[in-house]
C-alpha positions as CSV (number, residue, x, y, z in Angstrom):
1,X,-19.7,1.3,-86.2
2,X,-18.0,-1.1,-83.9
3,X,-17.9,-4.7,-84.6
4,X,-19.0,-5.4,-80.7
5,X,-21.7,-3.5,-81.5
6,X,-22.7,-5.4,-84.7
7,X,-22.0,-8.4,-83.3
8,X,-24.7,-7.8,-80.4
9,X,-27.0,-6.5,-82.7
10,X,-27.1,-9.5,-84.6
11,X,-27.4,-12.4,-81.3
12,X,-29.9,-9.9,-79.9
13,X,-32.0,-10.6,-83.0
14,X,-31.3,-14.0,-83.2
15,X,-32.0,-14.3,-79.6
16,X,-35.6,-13.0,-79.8
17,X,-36.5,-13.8,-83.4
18,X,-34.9,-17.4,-84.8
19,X,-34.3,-19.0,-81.1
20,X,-38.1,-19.8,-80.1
21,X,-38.8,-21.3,-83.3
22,X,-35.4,-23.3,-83.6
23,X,-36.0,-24.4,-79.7
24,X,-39.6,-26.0,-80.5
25,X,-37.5,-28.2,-82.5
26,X,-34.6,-28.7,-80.1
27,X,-32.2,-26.9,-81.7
28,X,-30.0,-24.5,-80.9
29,X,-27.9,-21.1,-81.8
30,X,-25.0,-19.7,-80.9
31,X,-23.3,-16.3,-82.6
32,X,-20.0,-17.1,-82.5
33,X,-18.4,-13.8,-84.2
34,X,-19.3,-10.7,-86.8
35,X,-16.5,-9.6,-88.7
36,X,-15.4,-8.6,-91.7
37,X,-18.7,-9.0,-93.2
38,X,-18.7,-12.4,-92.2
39,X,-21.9,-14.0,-89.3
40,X,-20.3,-16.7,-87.4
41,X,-22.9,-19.3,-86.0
42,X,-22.9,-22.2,-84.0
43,X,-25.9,-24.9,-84.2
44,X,-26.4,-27.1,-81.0
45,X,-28.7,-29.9,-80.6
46,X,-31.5,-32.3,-82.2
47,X,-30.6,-30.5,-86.1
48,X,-27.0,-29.6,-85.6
49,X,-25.6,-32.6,-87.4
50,X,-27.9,-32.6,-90.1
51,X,-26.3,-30.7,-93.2
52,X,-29.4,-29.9,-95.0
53,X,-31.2,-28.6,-92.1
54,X,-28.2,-26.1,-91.5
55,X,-28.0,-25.4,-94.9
56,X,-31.7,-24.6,-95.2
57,X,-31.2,-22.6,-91.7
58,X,-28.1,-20.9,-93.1
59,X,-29.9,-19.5,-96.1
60,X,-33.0,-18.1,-94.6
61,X,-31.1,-16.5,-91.9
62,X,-28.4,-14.9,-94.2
63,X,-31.3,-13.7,-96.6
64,X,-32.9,-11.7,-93.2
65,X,-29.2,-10.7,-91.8
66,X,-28.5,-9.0,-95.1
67,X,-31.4,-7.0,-95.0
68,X,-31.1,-6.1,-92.1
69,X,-27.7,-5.5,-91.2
70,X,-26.3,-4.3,-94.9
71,X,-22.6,-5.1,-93.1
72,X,-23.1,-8.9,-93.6
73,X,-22.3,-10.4,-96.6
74,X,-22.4,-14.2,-95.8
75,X,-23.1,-16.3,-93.0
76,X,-21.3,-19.0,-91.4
77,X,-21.9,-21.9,-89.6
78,X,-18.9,-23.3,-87.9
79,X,-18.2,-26.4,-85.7
């Protein structure tokens, strides 16, 4: 499968599953790349400077993305 493809998969679910909840607290997502079995994300807003929201974030959302898209291995959140 193309990466594009996996890649749009991903922010699609993002986009209708984790964004409404992450919005009621002001924050924000961004999918920033999907390669190599790697999730790219970028946080924006009221919780994107606080590491042990992102980490808690992070670690939920990898768990889901893993199951359901067996081509991610980790997840990233990057500046």
């Amino acid at each position: 499968m193309h990466a594009e493809d996996l890649k749009t998969r991903v922010a699609d679910m993002i986009r209708t599953e984790v964004v409404p909840a992450l919005e009621m607290d002001g924050t924000g997502i961004e999918v920033v790349d999907v390669s190599d079995g790697i999730a790219q994300v970028r946080f924006a807003g009221a919780c994107a400077s606080c590491p042990s929201t992102i980490m808690t974030l992070i670690m939920g959302l990898e768990q889901e993305l893993r199951a359901r898209f067996p081509e991610i291995q980790f997840l990233e959140a990057v500046p």
